[in-house]
C-alpha positions in Angstrom: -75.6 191.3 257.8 -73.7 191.0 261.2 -71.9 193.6 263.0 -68.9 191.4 264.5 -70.1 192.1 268.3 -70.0 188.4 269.3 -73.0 187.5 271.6 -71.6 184.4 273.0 -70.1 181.0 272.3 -71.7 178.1 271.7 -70.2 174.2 271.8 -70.2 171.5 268.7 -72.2 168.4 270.1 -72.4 166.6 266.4 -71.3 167.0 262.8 -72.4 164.1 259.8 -70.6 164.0 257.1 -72.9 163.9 253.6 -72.4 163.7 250.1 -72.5 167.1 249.6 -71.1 168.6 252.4 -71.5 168.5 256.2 -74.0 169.4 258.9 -73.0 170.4 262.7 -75.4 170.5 265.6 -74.5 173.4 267.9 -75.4 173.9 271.5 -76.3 178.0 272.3 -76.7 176.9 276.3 -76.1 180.9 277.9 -75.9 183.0 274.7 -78.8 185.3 275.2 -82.0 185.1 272.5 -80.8 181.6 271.1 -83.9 180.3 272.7 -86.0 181.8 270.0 -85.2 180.7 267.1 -86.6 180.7 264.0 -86.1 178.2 260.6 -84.2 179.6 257.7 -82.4 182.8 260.1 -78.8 183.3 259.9 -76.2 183.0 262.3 -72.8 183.9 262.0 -71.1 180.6 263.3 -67.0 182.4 264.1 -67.7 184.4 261.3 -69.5 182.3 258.9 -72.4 183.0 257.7 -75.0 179.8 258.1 -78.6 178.9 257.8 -80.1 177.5 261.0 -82.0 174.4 259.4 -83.4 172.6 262.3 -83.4 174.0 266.0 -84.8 173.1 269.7 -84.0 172.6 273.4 -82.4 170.0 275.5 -83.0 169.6 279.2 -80.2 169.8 281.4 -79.6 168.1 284.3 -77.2 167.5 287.4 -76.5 164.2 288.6 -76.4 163.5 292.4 -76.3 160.4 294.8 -79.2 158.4 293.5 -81.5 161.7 291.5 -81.5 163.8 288.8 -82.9 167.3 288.4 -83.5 169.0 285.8 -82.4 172.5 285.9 -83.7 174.1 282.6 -83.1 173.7 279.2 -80.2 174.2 276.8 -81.2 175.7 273.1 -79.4 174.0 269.7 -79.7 174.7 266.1 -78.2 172.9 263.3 -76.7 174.2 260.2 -75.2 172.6 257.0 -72.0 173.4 255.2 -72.0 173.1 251.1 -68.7 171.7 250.2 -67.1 174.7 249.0 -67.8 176.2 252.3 -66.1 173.0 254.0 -63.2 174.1 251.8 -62.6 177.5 252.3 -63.0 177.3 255.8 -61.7 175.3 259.1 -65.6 174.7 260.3 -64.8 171.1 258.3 -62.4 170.1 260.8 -64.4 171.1 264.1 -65.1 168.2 266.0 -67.8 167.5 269.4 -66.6 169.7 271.7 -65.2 172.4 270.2 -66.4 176.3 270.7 -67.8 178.7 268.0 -68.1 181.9 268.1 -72.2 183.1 267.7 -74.0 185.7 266.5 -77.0 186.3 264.7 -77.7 188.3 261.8 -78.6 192.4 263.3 -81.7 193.7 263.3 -83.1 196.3 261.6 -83.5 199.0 264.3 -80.6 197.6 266.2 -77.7 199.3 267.0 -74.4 199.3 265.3 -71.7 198.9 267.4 -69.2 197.1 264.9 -69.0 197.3 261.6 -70.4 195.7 258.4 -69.3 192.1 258.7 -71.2 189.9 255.7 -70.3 186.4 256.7 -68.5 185.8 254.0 -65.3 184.7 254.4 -62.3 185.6 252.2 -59.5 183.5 253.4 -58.0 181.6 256.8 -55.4 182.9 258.3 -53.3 181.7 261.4 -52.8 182.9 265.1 -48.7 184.2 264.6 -48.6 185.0 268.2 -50.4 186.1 271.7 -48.3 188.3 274.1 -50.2 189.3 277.7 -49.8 193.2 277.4 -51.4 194.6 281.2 -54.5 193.5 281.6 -55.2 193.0 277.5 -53.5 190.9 274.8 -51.9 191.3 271.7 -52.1 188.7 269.0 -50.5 188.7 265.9 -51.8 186.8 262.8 -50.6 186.4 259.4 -51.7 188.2 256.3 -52.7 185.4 253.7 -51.2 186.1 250.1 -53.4 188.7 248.0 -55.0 190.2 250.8 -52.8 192.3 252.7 -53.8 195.6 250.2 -57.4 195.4 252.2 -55.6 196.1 255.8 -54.9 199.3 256.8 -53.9 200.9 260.6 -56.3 201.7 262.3 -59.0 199.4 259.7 -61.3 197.1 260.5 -61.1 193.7 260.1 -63.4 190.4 261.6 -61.3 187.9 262.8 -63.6 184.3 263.7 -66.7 186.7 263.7 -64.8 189.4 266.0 -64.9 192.9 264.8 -61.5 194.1 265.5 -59.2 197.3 264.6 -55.6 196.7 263.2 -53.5 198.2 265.3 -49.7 197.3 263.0 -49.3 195.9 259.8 -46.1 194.7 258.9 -44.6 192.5 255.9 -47.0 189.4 256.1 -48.7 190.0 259.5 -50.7 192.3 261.4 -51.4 193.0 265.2 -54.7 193.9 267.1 -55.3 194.8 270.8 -58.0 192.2 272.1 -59.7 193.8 275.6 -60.4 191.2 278.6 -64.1 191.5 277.7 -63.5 190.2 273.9 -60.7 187.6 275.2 -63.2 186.1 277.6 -66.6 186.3 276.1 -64.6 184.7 272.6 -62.9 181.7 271.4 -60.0 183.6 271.7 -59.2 183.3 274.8 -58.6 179.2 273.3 -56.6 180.0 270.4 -52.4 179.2 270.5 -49.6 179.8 267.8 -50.6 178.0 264.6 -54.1 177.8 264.9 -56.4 178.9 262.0 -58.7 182.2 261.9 -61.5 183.3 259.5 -60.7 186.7 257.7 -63.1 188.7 256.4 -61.7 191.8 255.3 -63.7 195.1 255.4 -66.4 194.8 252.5 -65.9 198.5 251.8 -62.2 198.0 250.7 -63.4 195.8 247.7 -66.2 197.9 246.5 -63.3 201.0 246.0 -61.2 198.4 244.9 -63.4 197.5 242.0 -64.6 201.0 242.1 -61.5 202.3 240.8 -60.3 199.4 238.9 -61.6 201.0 235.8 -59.5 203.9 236.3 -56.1 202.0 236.1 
């Protein structure tokens, strides 16, 4: 389980393309506690849930005149995408280069400063629109057919791994308030008009939903 409060981003460097699906190698360089870990844990990857399969470090270096240094070393993990994930999501078409959103699964006696975000993705949706608003940003995405009944004012919703409140829902679409903090530590702050989103809608909606589907 993940709580939606992105730690970081992290930066494709490979995917492979196999039979069965596809496997990226992601680089964690900066994102706090990436440098431990462990075989079989779960990372949310912009709000997918994956297995980390193989992981390790990298030295880094800076070039000069005639030299290199090494100046530390940058953690990676790889993951691998069953087809059916490749087809419900957009991780299929990442390519080297591109930022992810990270976060790893919450621990037990952590605390919970989002809300419960499962990794599993219901739909994509698409960036609408971004208007500057002060110092924060308003972005407007579209409601995919079939899920609008889950979004509510004032409800949660995980957007590429992001907990985030709905702040309007109209016909179709919905807005939410993104703070400089969230715009910068996110891929957010790279997203323009038409690009795709992860949606995960608020878990508890469904349970009601099926809850009370007995008594209609």
């Amino acid at each position: 389980m993940f709580t939606g409060i992105v730690e970081g981003t992290g930066t494709v460097r490979a995917r492979t393309e196999t039979a069965d699906g596809l496997r990226l190698r992601i680089d964690a360089d900066g994102v706090d506690g990436f440098d431990d870990l462990a075989h079989g844990q779960s990372i949310s990857v912009s709000g997918v849930c994956l297995t980390v399969e193989e992981f390790g470090t990298v030295e880094t270096e800076t070039g000069g005149d005639s030299t290199a240094e090494a100046e530390g070393t940058e953690p990676w993990f790889e993951v691998f995408l069953a087809a059916e994930t490749v087809a419900k999501t957009y991780l299929g078409d990442l390519r080297a280069g591109d930022a992810v959103n990270l976060e790893r699964a919450m621990p037990a006696d952590g605390r919970f400063d989002g809300h419960v975000v499962q990794g599993h993705v219901d739909t994509v949706a698409e960036v609408r629109g971004i208007e500057r608003v002060g110092e924060d940003w308003r972005f407007t995405f579209s409601i995919p057919e079939g899920h609008g009944r889950y979004l509510v004012d004032k409800g949660s919703v995980t957007l590429d791994g992001i907990s985030l409140t709905v702040a309007e829902k109209r016909d179709g679409e919905f807005d939410v308030a993104i703070i400089p903090t969230t715009y910068d530590l996110t891929t957010l702050s790279g997203k323009s008009a038409g690009d795709p989103v992860h949606l995960e809608v608020d878990v508890i909606a469904k349970y009601v939903e099926n809850m009370l589907h007995g008594y209609a």
